[in-house]
N, C-alpha and C positions, 0 to 999 in steps of 0.2 A: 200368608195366603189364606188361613182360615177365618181368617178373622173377616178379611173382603167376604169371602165366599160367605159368612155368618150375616155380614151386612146385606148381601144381596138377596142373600133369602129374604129378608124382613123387611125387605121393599116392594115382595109381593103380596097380596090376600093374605089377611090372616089367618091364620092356623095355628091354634092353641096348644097343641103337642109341638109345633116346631117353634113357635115363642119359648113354648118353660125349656127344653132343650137347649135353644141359644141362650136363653135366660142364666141356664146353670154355665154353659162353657163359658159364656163371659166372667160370671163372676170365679169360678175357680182357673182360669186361662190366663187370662189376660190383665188384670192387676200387675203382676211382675214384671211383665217389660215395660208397663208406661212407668214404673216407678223406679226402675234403674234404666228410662229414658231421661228422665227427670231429673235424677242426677246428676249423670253425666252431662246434662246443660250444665246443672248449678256449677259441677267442676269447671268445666271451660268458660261460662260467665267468669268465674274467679280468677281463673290462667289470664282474662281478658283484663280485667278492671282491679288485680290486684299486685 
């Protein structure tokens, strides 16, 4: 849910204290679950096709 609520901000006016703020939760937040989302395709692609 943070992450919408992160997107939503940055679809208003900019504001350069609320950019480097979301700037920093993405990069320290949100890496980890797209990459053990990724995965777990790769795994189920494989369950799929192998």
């Amino acid at each position: 849910m943070a992450m919408i609520q992160d997107r939503n901000m940055t679809a208003h006016p900019y504001d350069e204290s609320v950019a480097r703020e979301i700037t920093a939760r993405v990069a320290a937040l949100y890496p980890p679950p797209f990459v053990a989302f990724a995965a777990r395709m790769d795994e189920m692609a494989g369950n799929i096709h192998g």
